[in-house]
C-alpha positions in Angstrom: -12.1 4.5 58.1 -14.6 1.7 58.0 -15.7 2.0 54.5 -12.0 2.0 53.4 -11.6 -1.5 55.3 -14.7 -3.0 54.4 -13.9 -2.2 50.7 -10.2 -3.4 51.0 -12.0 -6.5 52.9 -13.8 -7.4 49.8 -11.0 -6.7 47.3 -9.3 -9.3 49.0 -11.9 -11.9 49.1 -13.1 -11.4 45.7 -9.5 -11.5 44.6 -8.7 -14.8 47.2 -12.3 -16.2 44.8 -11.1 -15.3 41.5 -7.8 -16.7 42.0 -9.2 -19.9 43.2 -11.4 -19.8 40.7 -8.7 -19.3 38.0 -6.7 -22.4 39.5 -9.7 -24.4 39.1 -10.2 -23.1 35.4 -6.8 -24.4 34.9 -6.4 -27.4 36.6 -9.6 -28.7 35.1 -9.6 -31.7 33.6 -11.9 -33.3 30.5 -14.4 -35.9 31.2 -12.6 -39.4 29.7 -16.2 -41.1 29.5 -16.2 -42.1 26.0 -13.1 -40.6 24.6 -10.5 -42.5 22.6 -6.9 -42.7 22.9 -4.2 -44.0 20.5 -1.1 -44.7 22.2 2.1 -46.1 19.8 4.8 -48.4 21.4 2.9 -49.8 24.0 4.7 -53.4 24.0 6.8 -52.0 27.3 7.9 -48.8 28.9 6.0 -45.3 28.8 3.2 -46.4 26.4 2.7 -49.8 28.3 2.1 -47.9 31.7 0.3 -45.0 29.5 -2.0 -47.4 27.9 -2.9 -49.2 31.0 -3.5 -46.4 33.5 -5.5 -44.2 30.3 -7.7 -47.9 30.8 -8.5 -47.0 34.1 -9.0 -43.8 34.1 -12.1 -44.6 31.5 -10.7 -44.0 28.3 -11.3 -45.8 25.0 -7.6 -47.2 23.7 -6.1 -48.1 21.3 -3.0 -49.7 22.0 -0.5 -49.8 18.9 2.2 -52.5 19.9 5.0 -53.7 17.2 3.6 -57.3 18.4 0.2 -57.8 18.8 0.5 -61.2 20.5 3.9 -60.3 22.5 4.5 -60.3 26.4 3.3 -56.7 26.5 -0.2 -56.2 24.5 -1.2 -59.9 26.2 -0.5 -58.0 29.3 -2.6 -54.9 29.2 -5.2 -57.1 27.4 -5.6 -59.2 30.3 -5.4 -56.1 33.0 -8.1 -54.6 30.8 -10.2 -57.2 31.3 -9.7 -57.3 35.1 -10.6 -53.6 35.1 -13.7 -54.1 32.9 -14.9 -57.4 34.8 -14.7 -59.4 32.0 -14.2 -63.2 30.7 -10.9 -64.9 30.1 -12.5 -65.2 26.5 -14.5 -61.9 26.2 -13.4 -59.0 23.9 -12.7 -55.8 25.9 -14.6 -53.1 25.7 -12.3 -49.8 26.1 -9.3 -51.7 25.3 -8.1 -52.3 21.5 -4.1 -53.4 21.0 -3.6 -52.8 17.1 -0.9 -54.6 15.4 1.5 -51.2 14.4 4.6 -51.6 13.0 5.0 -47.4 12.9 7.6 -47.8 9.5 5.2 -50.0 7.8 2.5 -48.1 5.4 0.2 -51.2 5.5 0.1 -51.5 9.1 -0.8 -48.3 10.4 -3.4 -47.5 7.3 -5.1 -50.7 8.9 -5.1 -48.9 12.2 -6.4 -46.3 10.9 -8.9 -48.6 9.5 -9.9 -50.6 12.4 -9.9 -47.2 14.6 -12.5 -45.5 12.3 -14.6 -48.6 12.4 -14.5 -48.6 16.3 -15.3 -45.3 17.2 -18.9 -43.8 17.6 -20.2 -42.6 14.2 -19.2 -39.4 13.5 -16.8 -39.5 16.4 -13.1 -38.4 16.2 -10.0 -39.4 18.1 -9.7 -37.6 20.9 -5.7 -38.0 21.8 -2.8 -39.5 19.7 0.5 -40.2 21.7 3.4 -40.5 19.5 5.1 -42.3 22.0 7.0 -45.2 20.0 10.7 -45.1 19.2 14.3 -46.4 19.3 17.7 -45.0 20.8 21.3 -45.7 21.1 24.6 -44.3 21.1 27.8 -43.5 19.8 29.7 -41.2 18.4 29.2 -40.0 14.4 32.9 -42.3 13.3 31.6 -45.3 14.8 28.4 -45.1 13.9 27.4 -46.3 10.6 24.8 -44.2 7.7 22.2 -47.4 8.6 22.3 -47.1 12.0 21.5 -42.8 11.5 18.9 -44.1 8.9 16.9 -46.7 11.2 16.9 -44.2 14.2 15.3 -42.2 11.7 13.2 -44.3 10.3 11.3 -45.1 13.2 11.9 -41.5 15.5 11.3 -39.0 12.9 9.5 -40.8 9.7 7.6 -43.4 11.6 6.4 -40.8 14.1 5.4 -38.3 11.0 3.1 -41.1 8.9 1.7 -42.0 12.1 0.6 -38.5 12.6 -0.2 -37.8 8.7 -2.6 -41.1 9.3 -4.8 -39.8 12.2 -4.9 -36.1 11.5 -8.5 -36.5 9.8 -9.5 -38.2 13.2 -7.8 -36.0 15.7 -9.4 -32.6 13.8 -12.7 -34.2 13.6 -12.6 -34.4 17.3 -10.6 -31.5 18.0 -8.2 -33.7 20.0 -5.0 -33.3 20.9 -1.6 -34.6 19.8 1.1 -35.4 22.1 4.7 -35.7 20.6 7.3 -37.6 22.7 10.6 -35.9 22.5 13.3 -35.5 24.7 15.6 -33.7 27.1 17.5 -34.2 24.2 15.7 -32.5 21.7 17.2 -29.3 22.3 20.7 -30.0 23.3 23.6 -32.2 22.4 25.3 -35.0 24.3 28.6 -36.4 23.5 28.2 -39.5 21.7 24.5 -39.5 21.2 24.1 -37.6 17.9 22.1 -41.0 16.3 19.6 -40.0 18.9 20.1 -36.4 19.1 19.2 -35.3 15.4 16.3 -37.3 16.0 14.7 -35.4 18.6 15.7 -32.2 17.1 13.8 -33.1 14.2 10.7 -34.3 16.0 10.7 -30.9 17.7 10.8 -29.0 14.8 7.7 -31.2 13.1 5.7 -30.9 16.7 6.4 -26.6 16.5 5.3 -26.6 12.9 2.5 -28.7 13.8 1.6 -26.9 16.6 1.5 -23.7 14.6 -0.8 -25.0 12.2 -3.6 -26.9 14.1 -4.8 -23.8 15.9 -7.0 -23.4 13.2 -9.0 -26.6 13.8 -8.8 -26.2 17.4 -6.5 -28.8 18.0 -3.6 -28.9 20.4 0.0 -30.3 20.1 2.1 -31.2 23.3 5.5 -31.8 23.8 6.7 -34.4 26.6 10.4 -33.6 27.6 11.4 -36.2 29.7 15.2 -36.2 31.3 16.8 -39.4 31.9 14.6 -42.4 32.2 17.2 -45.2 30.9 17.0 -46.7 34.0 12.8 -46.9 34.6 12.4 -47.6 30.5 15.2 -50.8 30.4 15.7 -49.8 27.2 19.6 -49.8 27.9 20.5 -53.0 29.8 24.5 -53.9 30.3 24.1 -56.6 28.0 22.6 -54.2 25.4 25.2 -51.6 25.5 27.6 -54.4 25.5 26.2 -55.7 22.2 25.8 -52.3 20.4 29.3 -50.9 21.8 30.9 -54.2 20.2 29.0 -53.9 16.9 30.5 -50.0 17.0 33.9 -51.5 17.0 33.9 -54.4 14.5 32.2 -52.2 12.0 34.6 -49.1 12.6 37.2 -48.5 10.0 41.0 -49.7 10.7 41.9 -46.0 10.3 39.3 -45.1 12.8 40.1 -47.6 15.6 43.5 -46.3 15.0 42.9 -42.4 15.6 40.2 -42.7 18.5 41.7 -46.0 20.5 40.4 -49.0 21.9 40.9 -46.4 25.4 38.9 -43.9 24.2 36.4 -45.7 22.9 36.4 -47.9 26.0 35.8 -44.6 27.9 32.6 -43.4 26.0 31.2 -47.1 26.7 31.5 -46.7 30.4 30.2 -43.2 30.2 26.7 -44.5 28.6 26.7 -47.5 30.9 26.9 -45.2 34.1 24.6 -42.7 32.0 22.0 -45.6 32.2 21.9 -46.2 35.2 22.3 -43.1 37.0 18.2 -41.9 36.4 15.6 -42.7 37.9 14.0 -46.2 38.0 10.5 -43.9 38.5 8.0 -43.8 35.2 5.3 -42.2 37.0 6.3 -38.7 36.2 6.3 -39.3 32.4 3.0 -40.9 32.8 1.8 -37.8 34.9 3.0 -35.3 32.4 1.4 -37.6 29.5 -1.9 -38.1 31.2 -1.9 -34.2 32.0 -1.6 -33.5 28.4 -4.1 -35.9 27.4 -7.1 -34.5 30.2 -6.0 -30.8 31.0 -9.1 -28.5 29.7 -5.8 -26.3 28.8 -2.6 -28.3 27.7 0.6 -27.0 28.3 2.9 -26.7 24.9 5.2 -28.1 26.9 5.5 -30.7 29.8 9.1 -31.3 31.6 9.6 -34.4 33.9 12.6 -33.6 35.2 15.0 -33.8 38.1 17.0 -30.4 39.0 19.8 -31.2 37.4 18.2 -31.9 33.8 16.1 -29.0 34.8 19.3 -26.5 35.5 21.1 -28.1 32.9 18.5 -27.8 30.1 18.3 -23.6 31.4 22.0 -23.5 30.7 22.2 -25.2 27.8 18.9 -23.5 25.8 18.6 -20.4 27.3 22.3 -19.1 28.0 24.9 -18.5 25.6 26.3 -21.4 23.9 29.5 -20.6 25.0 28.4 -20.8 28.5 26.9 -24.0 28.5 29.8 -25.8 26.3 32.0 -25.0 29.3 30.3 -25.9 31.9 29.1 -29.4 30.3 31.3 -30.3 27.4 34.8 -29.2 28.3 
């Protein structure tokens, strides 16, 4: 009898050790010491906070900002040098903010320059976040072909040359890539489709991608946030206001005549409780961005969300479509 609990004894301590040991395999996280970062879009919201807590966690980065003299890149500039004890007047040291306009050729081949010069010889890029992008909203009639085409612009064609760009640095390194999407990249949303086809696109590339960087040992990550209108301010009143009024004057007699100002009054209010209703926190974004920047094993893909984004994006993706057009889109 003693033998058998003596040997079920150490079972279950070697098992209670190997699992612990597992979870620390998993949850380990790369040494940052020395390792560089380029963030895009980091003159406010997610890449702002990204760049500046990546600073102080020890990382090298490079901060790609649309305005490289703006509110925002003056901003981590000067928190950098905080961090890094430095002079009003001295250069930082792990903090670069890169003048990147992402749909200008010329502009991100001179990051690409400036980057390459930076880093250690013979050093890659250890991350890229593809974080930069634009969004609005409104339904396919009252949107017009430019408005599809500048979403796209920037979302899906800026987000591609910026990757295209940094691929020779981020295999050298065998880095990582991490792809902003959205909760929206796998499901529709009334009056959103500007956005939408966007993010479907982007998760398309970031699959493909994914698929074919295992060869050089590099990862791709997708971020999947729910809604963050309200922690991102990318949606004030005003702004709806001023897109939602553009919409209307640009919209077709025949088409304010078959929708209605009611209607179209309707969708408005929708969007403008829509941005508000989220959270005002950016912290989990940041989490699941950092996460996918350190973990020894990134995740494919990383979800902030709240339960309902969470139970809505399991009806929506993984139940008949059927199912989920009722119960969100009747």
């Amino acid at each position: 009898m003693f033998p058998l609990i003596a040997a079920i004894l150490v079972a279950c301590i070697s098992g209670f050790w190997l699992g612990m040991r597992l979870v620390s395999y998993l949850k380990a996280r790369v040494d940052p010491r020395g390792k560089a970062v380029l963030v895009t879009g980091c003159d406010t919201g997610f890449g702002h906070a990204l760049a500046g807590r990546l600073h102080s966690l020890g990382f090298i980065v490079f901060a790609g900002c649309l305005d490289c003299k703006g509110q925002g890149a003056v901003q981590l500039t000067q928190e950098a040098r905080r961090v890094e004890g430095c002079g009003n007047k001295d250069p930082c040291k792990r903090m670069k903010v890169l003048q990147m306009d992402i749909c200008k050729d010329e502009e991100v081949v001179e990051a690409v320059r400036i980057v390459t010069r930076l880093l250690r010889k013979d050093e890659g890029l250890w991350a890229l976040v593809n974080n930069a992008g634009l969004s609005t909203f409104g339904e396919v009639e009252w949107c017009s072909l430019e408005v599809f085409q500048r979403m796209a612009e920037v979302n899906v064609w800026g987000g591609i040359r910026v990757v295209k760009a940094f691929l020779p640095l981020i295999r050298k390194a065998k880095g990582r890539i991490v792809q902003m999407t959205s909760g929206l990249g796998r499901q529709a949303l009334l009056g959103r489709s500007c956005y939408v086809v966007t993010k479907y696109a982007m998760e398309g590339f970031s699959q493909c991608l994914r698929y074919e960087m295992r060869r050089w040992g590099v990862s791709v990550s997708i971020i999947e946030p729910g809604n963050f209108i309200a922690a991102t301010g990318i949606f004030t009143q005003e702004r709806i206001r001023q897109i939602a009024s553009q919409m209307w004057e640009g919209a077709s007699e025949e088409t304010r005549q078959a929708y209605g100002k009611e209607t179209f009054d309707t969708q408005v209010e929708r969007m403008s409780y829509y941005s508000q209703v989220g959270t005002t926190d950016q912290s989990p974004v940041i989490n699941a961005m950092v996460a996918a920047i350190t973990d020894r094993r990134p995740k494919i893909r990383y979800e902030p969300k709240d339960w309902y984004w969470r139970v809505r994006t399991f009806i929506m993706t993984i139940l008949p479509q059927e199912i989920g057009d009722w119960v969100y889109h009747q």
